[in-house]
N, C-alpha and C positions, 0 to 999 in steps of 0.2 A: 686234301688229307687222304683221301681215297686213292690216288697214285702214289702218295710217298710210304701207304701200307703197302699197296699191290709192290710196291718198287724194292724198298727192305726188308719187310716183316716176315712174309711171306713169299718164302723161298725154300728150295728143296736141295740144290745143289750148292756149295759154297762157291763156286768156279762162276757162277751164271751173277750171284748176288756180289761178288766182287766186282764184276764188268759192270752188272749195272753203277754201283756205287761209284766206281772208276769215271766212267762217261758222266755221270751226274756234276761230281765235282771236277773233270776238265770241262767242262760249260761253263759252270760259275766261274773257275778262271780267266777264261777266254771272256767271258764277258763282265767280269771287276777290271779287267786289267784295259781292254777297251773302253769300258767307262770316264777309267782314271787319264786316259790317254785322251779322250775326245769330249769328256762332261758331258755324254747324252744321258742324264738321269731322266731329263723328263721324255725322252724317249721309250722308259724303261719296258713298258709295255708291248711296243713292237718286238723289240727282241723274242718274244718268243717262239717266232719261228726257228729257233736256235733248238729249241727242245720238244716242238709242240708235234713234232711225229715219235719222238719218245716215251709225252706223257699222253694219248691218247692210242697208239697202239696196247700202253699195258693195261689201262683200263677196260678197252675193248674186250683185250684179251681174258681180263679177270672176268666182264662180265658175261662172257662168252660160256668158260668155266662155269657156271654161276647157274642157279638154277632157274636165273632171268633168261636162260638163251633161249628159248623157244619163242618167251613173248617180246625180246629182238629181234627176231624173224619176222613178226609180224607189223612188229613196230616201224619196220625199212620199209619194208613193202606197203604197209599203208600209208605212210607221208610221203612215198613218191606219187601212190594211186592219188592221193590230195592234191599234192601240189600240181601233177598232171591235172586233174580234171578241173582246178581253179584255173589253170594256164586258158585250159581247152573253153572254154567258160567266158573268161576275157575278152578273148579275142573274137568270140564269134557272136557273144551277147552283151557284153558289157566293151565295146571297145574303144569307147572313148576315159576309160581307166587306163592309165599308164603307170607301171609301177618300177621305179628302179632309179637309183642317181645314175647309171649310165646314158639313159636313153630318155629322161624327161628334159624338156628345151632347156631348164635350167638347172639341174642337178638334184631336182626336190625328189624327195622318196619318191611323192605318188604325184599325180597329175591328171587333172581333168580334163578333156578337151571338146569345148562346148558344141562342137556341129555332133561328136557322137561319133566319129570315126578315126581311127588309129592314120599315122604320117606312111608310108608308103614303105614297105621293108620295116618296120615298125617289128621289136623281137620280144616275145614275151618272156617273164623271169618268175612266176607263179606269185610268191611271197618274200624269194630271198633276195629281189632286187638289182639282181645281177647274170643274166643271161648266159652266162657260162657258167655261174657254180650252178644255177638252176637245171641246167642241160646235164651238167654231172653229175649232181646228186639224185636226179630222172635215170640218170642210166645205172645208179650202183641199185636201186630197186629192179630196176628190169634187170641185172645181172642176177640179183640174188631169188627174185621168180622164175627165172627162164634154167639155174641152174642149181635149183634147192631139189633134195632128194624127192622124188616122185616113185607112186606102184605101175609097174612095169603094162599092167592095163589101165585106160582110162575111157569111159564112156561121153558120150556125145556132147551132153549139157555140163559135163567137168572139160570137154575141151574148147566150148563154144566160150565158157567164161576165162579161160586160161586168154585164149585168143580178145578176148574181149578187153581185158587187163593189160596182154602186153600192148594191144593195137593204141592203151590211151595213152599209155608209159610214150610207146615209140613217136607219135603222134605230135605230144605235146615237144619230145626232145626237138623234133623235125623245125616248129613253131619259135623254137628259141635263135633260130638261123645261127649256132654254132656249130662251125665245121667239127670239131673231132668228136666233141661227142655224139653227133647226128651218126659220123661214121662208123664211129663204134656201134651206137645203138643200132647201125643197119645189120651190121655185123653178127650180133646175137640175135637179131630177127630171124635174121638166115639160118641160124644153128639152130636156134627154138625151133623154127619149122623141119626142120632136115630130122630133129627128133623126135616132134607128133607126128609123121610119117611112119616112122617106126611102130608106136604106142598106139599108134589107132587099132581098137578090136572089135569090130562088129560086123553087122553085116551088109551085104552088097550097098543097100540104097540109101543106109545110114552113112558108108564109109560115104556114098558117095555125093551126099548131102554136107557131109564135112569138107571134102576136097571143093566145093562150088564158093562156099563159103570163106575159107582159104584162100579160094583163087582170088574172089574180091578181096578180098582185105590186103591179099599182096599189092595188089592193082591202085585200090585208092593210097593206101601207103605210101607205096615206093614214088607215087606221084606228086605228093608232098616233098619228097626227096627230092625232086628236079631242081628247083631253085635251089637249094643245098650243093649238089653234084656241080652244076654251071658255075656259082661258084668258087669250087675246090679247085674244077679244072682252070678257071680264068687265073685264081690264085696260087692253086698251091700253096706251098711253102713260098707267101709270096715275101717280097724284096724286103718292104718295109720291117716287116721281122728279123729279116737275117742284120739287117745294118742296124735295131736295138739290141741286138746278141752282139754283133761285133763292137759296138759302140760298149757296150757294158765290158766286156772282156778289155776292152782298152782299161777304163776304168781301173778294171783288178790289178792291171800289171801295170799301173802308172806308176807306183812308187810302192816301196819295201812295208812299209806301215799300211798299207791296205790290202797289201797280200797277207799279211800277218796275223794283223787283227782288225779287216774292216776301216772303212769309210766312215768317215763324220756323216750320223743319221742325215741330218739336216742337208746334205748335198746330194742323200738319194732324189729327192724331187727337185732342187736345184739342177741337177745335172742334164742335159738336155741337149740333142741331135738336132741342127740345123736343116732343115727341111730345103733350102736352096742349095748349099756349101756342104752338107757332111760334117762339119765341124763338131769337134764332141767337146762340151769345154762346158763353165758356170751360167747357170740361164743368163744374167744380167749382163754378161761377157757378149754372149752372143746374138743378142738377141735387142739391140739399141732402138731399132723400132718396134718396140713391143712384139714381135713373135713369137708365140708362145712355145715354139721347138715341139720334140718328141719326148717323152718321156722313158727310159730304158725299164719298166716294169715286168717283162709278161715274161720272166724265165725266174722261175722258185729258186733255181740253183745258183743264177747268178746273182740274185736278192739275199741268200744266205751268203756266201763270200764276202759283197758287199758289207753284209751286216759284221759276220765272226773271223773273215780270212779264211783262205784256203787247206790250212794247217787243221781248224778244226769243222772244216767242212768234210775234210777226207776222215777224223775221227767219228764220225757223226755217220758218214757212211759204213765203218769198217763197224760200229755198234749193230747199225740197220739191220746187214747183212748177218752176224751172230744170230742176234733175236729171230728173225725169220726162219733161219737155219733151222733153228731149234722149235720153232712154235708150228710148223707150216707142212703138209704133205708136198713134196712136190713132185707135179705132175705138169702137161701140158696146160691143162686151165690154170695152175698157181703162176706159172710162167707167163701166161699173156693176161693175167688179172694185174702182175706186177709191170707188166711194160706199158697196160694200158696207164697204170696210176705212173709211172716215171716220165712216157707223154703228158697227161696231162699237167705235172712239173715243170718239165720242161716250156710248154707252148705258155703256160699262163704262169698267174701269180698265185696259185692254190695252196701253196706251202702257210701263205695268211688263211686258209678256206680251215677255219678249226671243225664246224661240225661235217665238212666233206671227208677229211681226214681221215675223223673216229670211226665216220660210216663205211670208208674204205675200209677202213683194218677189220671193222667189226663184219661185213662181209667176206673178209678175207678168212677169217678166222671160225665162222658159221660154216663155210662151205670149204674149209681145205686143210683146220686145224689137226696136227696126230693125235693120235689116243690117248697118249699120255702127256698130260699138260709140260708143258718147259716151266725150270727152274724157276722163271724170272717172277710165276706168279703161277697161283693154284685157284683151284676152285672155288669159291666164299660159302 
């Protein structure tokens, strides 16, 4: 209810409240008309990756407006400091806890494993079970710490804690052994330091009591990093991703009805890459001695296509783009705040990630929003 106020009710420009209204009802078309076409009702609920960077950017945005936004600030930044220090916690005293369907022997939430000690490369996920949203939503706290407005001086014991905060944010992302966001997260480690550098005011033995301490913390850090870096370099952009990209892109453009409006739900996880042959075809087709193939999942973009077709994919884009337009300062950090979130689209399946989402836009919007709120929604 709360979005379909922020979405209609409350509006300032006619122009902004038409678009929205517009994009609202070409989704519901786009998704009646696939329904009727393919019968996935009981699918109904995935669909909403169709709308769900729609309805959580404007509520961010309302709540942003909102005279909650201060205790949003703090609210990001302390369930990442959580989820970091439960992470941090696991692994090095409780490590025969395993929590996640990715990474337990058998798919179960949590797992116990009775000698007491974690399987080797073993990646921790805090609470949300999943090792890459957990790495992501670790680094939109450390984004929104390392780049919330601060007083131009700051004394010893406010930067010993600042350091102390990001080292458990960066720490734990390190522990989740996901590449992009580890990378990012080194990323804004670098920047955070490059600007307590600057901000440090005191004097000689103090300054120089800070920089000793610094220097460790880059030291044990970026040491953690090494397994991370090895590997990035060994993989890259490694193979097996680019041939689920291209395997999915086949997909799109196999036939007129799934460029249009999407794939029969039910042959998203049917569909399946041959691990010998390359074959991209129905699991049962290809797979006669039981192999269980590849799964084409880890690209948000090519998962919306599948879902709505390309027609209202690029509608979906051309709305994005408005809204931001209007809601957003932009400067360099709004630009690399937005390519980090269109990587993370890109490499995985986060377009499902609902509360990574809300917490992207609602950082985006805490630290980049203009003065004066956009049409699409006002202050509450």
């Amino acid at each position: 209810m709360s979005f379909v106020y922020c979405l209609f009710i409350k509006n300032e420009k006619q122009d902004i409240k038409i678009l929205n209204i517009i994009h609202f009802f070409i989704f519901l078309t786009f998704l009646l008309i696939h329904l009727i076409v393919h019968g996935d009702w009981k699918y109904l609920i995935d669909f909403r990756l169709g709308i769900s960077l729609m309805v959580f950017m404007v509520i961010a945005w309302a709540i942003c407006e909102s005279r909650y936004r201060e205790a949003l600030f703090g609210i990001i930044i302390l369930q990442s400091l959580i989820q970091a220090s439960f992470a941090i916690i696991n692994y090095y005293f409780v490590p025969g806890l395993v929590l996640g369907t990715e990474i337990t022997p058998n798919g179960e939430v949590f797992y116990f494993y009775p000698e007491g000690t974690l399987n080797e490369g073993a990646r921790v996920s805090g609470v949300l079970l999943n090792p890459s949203l957990f790495g992501n939503m670790v680094v939109l706290g450390l984004l929104l710490f390392a780049l919330r407005p601060q007083s131009q001086k700051i004394t010893f014991l406010k930067a010993f804690f600042n350091l102390s905060v990001i080292g458990t944010m960066y720490y734990a992302v390190m522990l989740s052994h996901s590449r992009y966001p580890s990378t990012i997260a080194t990323l804004v480690l670098i920047f955070y330091f490059l600007k307590l550098f600057r901000r440090v005011r005191s004097n000689t033995v103090v300054r120089l009591i800070f920089y000793l301490l610094l220097l460790t913390l880059v030291f044990v850090l970026l040491g953690e990093y090494g397994p991370i870096f090895n590997k990035l370099m060994a993989k890259g952009f490694d193979n097996l991703r680019a041939i689920k990209y291209f395997a999915g892109m086949q997909v799109v453009l196999d036939n007129w009805v799934t460029m249009l409006i999407g794939e029969h739900r039910e042959l998203h996880s049917a569909i399946r890459i041959d691990e010998l042959t390359g074959v991209v075809s129905n699991q049962k087709e290809i797979h006669p001695d039981d192999r269980m193939g590849i799964r084409i999942s880890d690209n948000s973009f090519i998962l919306l296509i599948l879902s709505l077709g390309i027609i209202y994919t690029m509608f979906y884009a051309l709305y994005m783009i408005l809204f931001i337009r209007n809601s957003v300062r932009f400067n360099l950090n709004t630009i690399l705040m937005l390519i980090y979130f269109l990587g993370a689209l890109f490499l995985t399946s986060a377009i499902y990630w609902d509360v990574f989402i809300f917490y992207f836009f609602a950082v985006l919007f805490l630290l980049q929003r203009k003065t004066r709120p956009p049409s699409a929604v006002v202050s509450s």
